[in-house]
ROKOL-702087 format. One record per residue (C-alpha): x, y, z; residue in one letter. Coordinates in pm, whole numbers, plus 50000, padded with zeros to 5 digits. Layout:
BEGIN
XYZA;...
! end
This chain:
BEGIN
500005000050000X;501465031949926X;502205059450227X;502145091950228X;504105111150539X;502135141350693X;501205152151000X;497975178050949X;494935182350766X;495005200350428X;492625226150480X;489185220050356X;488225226949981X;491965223049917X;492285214149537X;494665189449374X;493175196649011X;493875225648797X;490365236548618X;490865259548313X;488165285948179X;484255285948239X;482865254048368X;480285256648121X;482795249247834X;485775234947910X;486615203748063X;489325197448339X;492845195648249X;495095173748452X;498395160848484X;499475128848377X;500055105448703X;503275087748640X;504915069348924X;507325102148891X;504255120348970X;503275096849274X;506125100049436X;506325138649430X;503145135349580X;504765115849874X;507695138849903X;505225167549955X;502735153350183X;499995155350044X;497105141350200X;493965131549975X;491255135650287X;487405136350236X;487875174850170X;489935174749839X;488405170949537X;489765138149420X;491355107749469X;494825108849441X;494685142149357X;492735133849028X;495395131148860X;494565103448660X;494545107748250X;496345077348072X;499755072248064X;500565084147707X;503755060547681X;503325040947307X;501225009447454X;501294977847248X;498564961947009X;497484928846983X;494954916546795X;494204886246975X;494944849046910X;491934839746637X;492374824646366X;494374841746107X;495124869246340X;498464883346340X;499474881846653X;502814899846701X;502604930446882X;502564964246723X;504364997646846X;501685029446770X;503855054846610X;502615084646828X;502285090447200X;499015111747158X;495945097447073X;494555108246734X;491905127346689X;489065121746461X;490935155446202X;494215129346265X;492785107445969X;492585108945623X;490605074945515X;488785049445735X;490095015145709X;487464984445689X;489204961545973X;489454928245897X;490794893146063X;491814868445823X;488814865745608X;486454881645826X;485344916945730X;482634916045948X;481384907846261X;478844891146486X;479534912546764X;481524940146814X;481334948747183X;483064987447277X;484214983347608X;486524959147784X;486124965148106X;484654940548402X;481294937848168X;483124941747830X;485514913247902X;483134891148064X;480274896647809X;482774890447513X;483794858747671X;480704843847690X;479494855347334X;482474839547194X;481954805847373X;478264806147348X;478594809747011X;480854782847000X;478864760047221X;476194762146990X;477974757846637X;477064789546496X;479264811246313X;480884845846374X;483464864746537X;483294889646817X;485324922346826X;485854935747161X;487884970447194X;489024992547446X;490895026547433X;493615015047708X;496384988247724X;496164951047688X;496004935448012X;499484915147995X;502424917548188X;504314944348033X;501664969947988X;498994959348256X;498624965848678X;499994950548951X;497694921649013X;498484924449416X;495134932649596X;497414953649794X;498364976349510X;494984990249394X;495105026549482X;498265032249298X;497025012449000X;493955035749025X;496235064548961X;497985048648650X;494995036248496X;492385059948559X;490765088748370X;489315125148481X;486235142948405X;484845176848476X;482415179148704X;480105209448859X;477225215148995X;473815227548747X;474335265348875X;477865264148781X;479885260449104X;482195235149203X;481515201249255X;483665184749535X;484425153049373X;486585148949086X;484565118348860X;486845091148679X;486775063948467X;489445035748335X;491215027348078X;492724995048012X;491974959147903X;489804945848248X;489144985248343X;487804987848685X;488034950848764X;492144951848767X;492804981249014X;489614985349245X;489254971549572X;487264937549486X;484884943549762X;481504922749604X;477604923149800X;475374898349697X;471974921149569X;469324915449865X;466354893749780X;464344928749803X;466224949749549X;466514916449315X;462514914549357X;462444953249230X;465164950848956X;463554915548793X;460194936848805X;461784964148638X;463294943948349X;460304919148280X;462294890348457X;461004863648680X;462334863249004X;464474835448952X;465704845048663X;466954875548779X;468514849049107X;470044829148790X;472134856548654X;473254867749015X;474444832649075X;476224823148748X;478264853848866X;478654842249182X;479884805649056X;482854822048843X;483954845849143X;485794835849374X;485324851849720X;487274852950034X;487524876050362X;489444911950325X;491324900250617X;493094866750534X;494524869250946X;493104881651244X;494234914751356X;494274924351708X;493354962551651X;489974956851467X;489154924951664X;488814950551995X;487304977151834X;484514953851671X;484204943352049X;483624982652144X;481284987351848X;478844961051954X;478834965952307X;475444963952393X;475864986252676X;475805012552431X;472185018252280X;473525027551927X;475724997951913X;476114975651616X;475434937751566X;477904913851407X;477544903651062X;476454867351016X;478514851350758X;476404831050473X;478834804450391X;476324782650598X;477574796150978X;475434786351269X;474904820451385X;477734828551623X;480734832151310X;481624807251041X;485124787251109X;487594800150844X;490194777750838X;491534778251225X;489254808051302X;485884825151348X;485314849151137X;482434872951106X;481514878450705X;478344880650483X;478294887650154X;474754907950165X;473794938850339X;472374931850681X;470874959450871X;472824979551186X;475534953951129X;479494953551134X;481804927450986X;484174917450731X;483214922250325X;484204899350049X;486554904449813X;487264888249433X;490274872049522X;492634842049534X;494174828649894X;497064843349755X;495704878749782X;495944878549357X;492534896149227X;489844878449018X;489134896448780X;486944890348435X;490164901948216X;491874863448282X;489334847348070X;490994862847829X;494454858047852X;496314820247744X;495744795147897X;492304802948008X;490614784847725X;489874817447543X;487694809547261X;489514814246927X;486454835046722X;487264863546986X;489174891046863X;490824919147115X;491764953947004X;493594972147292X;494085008247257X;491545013047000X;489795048147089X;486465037846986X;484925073346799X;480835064046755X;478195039346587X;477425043546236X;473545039746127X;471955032345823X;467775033945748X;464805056545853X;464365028246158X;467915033546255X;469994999046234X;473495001646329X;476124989646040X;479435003346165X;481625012446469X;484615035146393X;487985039646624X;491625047946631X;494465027046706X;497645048146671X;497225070446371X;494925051946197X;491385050246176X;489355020746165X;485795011246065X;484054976246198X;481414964945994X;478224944846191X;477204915246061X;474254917645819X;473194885745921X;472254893346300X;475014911446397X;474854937746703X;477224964546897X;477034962147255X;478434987747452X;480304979347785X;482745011347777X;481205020248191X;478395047048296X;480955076548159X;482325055047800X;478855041747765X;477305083047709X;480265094547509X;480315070147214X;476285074347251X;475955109947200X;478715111146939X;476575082646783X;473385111746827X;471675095047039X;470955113947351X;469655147347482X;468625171047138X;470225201947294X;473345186947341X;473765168947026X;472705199146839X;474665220747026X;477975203346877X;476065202046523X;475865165246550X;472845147646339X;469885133346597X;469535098046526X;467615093146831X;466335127047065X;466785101147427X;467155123347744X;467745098747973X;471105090747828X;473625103948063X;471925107548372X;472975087448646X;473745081849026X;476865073249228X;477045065049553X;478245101049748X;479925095650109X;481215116850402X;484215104550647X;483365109851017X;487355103951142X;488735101851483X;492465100351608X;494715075251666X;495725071451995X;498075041151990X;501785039351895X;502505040551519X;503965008651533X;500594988851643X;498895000751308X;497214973751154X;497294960550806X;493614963250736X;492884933550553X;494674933550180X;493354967550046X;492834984950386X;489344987950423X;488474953750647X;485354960950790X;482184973750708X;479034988850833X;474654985750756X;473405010750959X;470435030550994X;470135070551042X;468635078651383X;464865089351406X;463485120051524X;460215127051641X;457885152051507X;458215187851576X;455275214351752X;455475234051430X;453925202351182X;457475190851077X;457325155251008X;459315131551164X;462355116951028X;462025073150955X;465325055650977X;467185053350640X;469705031250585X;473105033750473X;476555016450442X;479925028850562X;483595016950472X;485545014150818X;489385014550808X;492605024551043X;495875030350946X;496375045750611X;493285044350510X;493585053250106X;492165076049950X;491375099150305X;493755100250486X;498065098950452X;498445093750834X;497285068451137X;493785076051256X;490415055651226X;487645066151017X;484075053250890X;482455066650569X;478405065350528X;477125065750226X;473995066050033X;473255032149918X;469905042149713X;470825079649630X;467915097449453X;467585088449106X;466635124549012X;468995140349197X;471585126849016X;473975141648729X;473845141448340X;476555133048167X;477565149747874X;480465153047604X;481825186247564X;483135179747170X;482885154046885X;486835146946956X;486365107147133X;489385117447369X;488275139547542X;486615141847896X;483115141747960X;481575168348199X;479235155948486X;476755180748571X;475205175548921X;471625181849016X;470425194649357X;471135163749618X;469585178249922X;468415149650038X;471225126349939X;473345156850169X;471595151350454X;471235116050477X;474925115050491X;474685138950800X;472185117850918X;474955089150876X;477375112151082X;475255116151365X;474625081651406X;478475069951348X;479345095051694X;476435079051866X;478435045351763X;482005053751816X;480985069652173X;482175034752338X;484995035352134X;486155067852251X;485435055352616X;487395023152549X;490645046052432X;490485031952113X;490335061051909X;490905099751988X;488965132851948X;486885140151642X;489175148151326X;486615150551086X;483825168651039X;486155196251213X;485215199451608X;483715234951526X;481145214951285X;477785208351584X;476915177551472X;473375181851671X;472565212051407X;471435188851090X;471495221350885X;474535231250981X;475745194350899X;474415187950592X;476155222550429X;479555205350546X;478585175550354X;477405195650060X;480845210150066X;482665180750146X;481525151350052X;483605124649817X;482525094949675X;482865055149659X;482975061349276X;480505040149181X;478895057148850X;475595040048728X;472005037448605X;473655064548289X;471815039848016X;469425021548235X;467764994348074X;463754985948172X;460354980748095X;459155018348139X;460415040247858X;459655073748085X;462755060248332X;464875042848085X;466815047247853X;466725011347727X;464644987747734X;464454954247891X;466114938447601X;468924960447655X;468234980247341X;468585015547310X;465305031347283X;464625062347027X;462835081047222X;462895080647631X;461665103947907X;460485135847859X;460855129347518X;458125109147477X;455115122247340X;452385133447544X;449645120147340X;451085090747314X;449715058847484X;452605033147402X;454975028747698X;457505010947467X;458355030847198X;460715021746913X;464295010846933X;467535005646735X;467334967546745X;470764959546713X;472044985846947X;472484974447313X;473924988847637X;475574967847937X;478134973248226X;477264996048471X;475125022748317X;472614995048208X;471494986548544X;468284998848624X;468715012848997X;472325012949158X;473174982249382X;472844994049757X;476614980049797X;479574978749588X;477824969149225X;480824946149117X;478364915749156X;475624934448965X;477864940648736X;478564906448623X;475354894448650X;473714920748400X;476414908948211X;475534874648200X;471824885748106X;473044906747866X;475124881947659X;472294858647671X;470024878847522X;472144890247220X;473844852147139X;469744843447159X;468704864346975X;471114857946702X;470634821446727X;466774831846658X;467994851646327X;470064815746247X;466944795946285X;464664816846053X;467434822945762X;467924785545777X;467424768645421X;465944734945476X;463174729045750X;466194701245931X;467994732945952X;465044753746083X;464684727946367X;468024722846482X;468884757846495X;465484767746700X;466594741346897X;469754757346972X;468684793046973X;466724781247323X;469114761547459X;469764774347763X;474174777047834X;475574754448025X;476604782848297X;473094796448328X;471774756848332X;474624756048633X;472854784548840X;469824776148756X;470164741148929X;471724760449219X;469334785949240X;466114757049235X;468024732649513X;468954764449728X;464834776649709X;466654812749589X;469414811049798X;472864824449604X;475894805149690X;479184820849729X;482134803349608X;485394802749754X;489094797949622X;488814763949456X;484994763049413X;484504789549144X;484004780348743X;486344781048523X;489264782348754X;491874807248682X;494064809648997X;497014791148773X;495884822548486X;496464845948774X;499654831948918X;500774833948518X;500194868548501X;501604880048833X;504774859048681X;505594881148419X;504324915348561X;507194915248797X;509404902548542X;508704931248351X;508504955248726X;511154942248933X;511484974349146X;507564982149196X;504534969549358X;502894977749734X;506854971549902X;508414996149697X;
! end
């Protein structure tokens, strides 16, 4: 884990990021965050506290070293790696002629999927094989603006080493508030084969049975079908404790924080590996896990990860050796520019991007073929509204042609948080670890209620909300010892989100986040506050952690207004962007629809005198990763991420098994391909069976029990990254 030596608070508001010009037309400009720049950074002291804008500073656009390009390892693929000729990404004005891109003899494609992040990689995967599995023919294409995930050019594969991956392989956008001041949090994005998935902490919540009930309603799913995709997740993913030893410091303080001699105290978290109650045994010990939010709780997450503290991530199913099916083809650095349409009913026939200095064009199958795009909430809105298909003020602000006038694309939610921090009061050498990424524990709580004042105010119902709980160096808040728990909002109001928009046609360059009045979303967090002092009140009597750091001691905690300006002010984020292209049933919320098909016409848009709640769509056009989901995941939505994943690969490969079955020529044909085209894949047949013995139950796997297994893929990997970085990783 990296360290950073200080001994005060910045002061608050104090900015790591540069902003140029009016934040009503420019976009941030950063500096590039080399290790160079990293260590500077340490040298100076900096601290990165709930008050600065930004993790890290922000300071997070891509390397711009040359990166290497592979095509992939299908058939009749070259694949030798490439050197791009320039350091700066082209432009769109960079190129003179588009290039139709070919492999071998294919100049087109079944797929071509924009985005290889967590969703991007796993949803290319399992079109590849499915299409395999069922004999049908076709390549996929899956691109992504960053570097391949191999040894030479990807991250450390540590757990331990996230946060400084994070600053390699992460990109800044602009972000402000809808009257034009400044927004405290500094959004980003990644770049890179794997995105997210191979520098983020891992920690993974299993959906509760309630919010699965409310998203399968929302997308026209049964109930345990929505279970099905949450548990064919669940059976690749391994999951293990963030701490893989006991550690004395959080052990006591878990103790203080569920004394029930104090009235706000917490409960334990239950684990549900199949514990009787009192702890699960975990290996030689108890330990106090569960991979779902439990209410006014405290205990241990889950994290994607091997015993050997390597990360799972989705980006090993496609390296060698992991049985990588041979139609998929893998494009890294390839800035991916917009879709190209074709038809009065819009039908996409193109994608174009960059790789180096030249420009590229990838033709979609006539034959069934479909773009889905995985690029995150952020990627997802740029290539859409540089397709035209978004808000009509925007697009025609930047002259571009409406193809489809769909408000909803680009407004999201994230998951805002405040840090409530205390001292710490014991010697610097009894800090603890905390776990492998330094965030060990975690908290369910619920805000406290309040009863109903002379004057008619109502009174205030218990919300609930998460937290993060660390000590130590506890990245991104804090650069020295002291103990701190964030809350958070874990269902922040859907219209008090932000929209999402690109500032220019030119596909590298930032988006700008424009945030919408979050009053309530402010004071729930200082709702979360209070109740976190009424909890750490027994540990402050136990001497286990010191005065009140943060919010500042002149901050009354009693005086909610007063509170909930700080929090306005101050608040940061877990960095969770969503819900940007949400995908459902009701065309006035989403921008998709439950096919995962982006809808013409959405919102506000929509007609008045119209009766239809399902208006047209581009039908080979769909939307995944993280801005398809249709509410944000109370927890960290890595789980939800994969699922919607899984459901969205199944319904492209069957619905172009479907298109197979009806162009067949002879009615043997006909039948074996309709045959196929509901066949249900042997991974969804896997948690299906699971999800029927286990009466809805999910199962968690554990190292060992997950499917396919890739620990040998990781070990592989982690081989020749420090071949390749002798001198770096969370040591050095």
């Amino acid at each position: 884990m990296l360290r950073y030596s200080a001994k005060t608070l910045l002061k608050p508001r104090a900015s790591l990021v540069r902003r140029c010009g009016s934040p009503l037309n420019q976009v941030a400009t950063f500096s590039s965050a080399t290790k160079s720049g990293v260590d500077d950074r340490k040298s100076k002291g900096l601290l990165f506290t709930g008050v600065a804008v930004g993790v890290a500073g922000a300071a997070w656009l891509m390397q711009e070293n040359s990166r290497s390009y592979c095509a992939g390892a299908a058939d009749g693929v070259d694949g030798s790696c490439k050197r791009t000729s320039s350091h700066r990404r082209p432009g769109p004005h960079d190129i003179s002629q588009d290039e139709v891109f070919s492999v071998g003899d294919t100049k087109d494609f079944a797929f071509i999927v924009a985005g290889a992040g967590s969703a991007g990689c796993l949803t290319a995967y399992l079109l590849a094989k499915w299409l395999e599995d069922r004999q049908l023919p076709g390549k996929v294409l899956l691109l992504d603006r960053g570097p391949d995930f191999d040894g030479q050019n990807g991250p450390d594969p540590v757990m331990e080493s996230w946060f400084g991956n994070w600053g390699i392989f992460g990109e800044a956008h602009a972000a402000y508030r809808e009257d034009g001041s400044d927004y405290p949090v500094t959004p980003t994005s990644h770049n890179g084969v794997g995105g997210c998935g191979t520098h983020d902490t891992r920690i993974s919540f299993i959906v509760r049975a309630e919010q699965r009930k409310r998203v399968a309603e929302k997308m026209g799913w049964t109930e345990e079908q929505c279970a099905m995709y949450f548990q064919a997740a669940l059976d690749m993913i391994p999951l293990l404790p963030a701490m893989p030893e006991e550690e004395e410091f959080y052990t006591t303080i878990v103790k203080s924080l569920t004394d029930p001699s104090n009235p706000f105290h917490l409960n334990r978290l239950i684990d549900n590996f199949g514990g009787n109650g009192n702890g699960s045994k975990f290996g030689d010990r108890d330990v106090y896990i569960r991979a779902e939010p439990v209410r006014d709780t405290i205990g241990q997450p889950l994290l994607a990860m091997y015993n050997n503290e390597l990360r799972w991530t989705s980006a090993y199913l496609l390296r060698p050796g992991a049985h990588r099916p041979r139609n998929l083809v893998v494009v890294p650095n390839a800035v991916v520019d917009k879709v190209v349409f074709a038809g009065e009913q819009p039908v996409a026939t193109e994608v174009k991007f960059s790789v180096g200095n030249k420009h590229f064009r990838a033709v979609v199958s006539p034959k069934g073929g479909e773009v889905a795009l995985t690029s995150g909430a952020i990627g997802n809105v740029g290539i859409l509204q540089r397709s035209g298909v978004g808000p009509r003020q925007v697009l025609e602000k930047l002259h571009i042609p409406v193809v489809a006038d769909n408000p909803l694309v680009g407004r999201g939610v994230d998951h805002p948080e405040i840090s409530i921090m205390y001292e710490w009061v014991r010697k610097v050498d009894d800090l603890p670890r905390g776990g492998v990424n330094g965030w060990p524990m975690v908290l369910f709580a619920t805000t406290l209620p309040t009863e109903a004042k002379v004057d008619g105010t109502p009174a205030h119902q218990p919300v609930d909300f998460m937290a993060h709980f660390g000590a130590g160096y506890a990245e991104p808040y804090t650069a020295f010892p002291s103990v701190l728990a964030t809350p958070n909002c874990m269902q922040p109001s859907l219209q008090a989100g932000y929209l999402a928009t690109i500032t220019s046609t030119r596909p590298t360059d930032s988006l700008l986040l424009t945030h919408m009045n979050q009053h309530m979303d402010w004071e729930l967090m200082a709702r979360g506050v209070q109740r976190m002092e009424k909890v750490f009140a027994q540990a402050q009597k136990d001497r286990l952690v010191g005065q009140r750091l943060l919010p500042p001691m002149e901050v009354n905690l009693q005086d909610l207004a007063a509170l909930t300006d700080y929090v306005k002010e101050n608040h940061f984020t877990v960095f969770h962007w969503a819900c940007t292209t949400r995908a459902g049933k009701d065309a006035h919320d989403a921008a998709a629809d439950e096919a995962f098909r982006v809808r013409l016409t959405a919102g506000t848009a929509i007609d008045a005198s119209t009766t239809s709640s399902s208006p047209a769509v581009v039908a080979n056009l769909r939307v995944g990763s993280a801005s398809a989901l249709p509410e944000i995941s109370e927890a960290n939505p890595h789980m939800s991420i994969h699922a919607f994943s899984f459901a969205l690969a199944h319904t492209l490969v069957d619905a172009y098994a479907q298109t197979a079955a009806n162009e067949a020529t002879c009615a043997c044909q006909r039948k074996k391909a309709a045959a196929l085209a509901t066949t249900l894949p042997v991974e969804l047949q896997r948690a299906q069976h699971t999800v029927q013995e286990s009466h809805g139950r999910l199962v968690v796997r554990r190292d060992g029990e997950e499917w396919p297994k890739l620990g040998r893929v990781a070990l592989e990997y982690y081989a020749q990254w420090k071949q390749a970085h002798p001198d770096d990783g969370p040591d050095n």
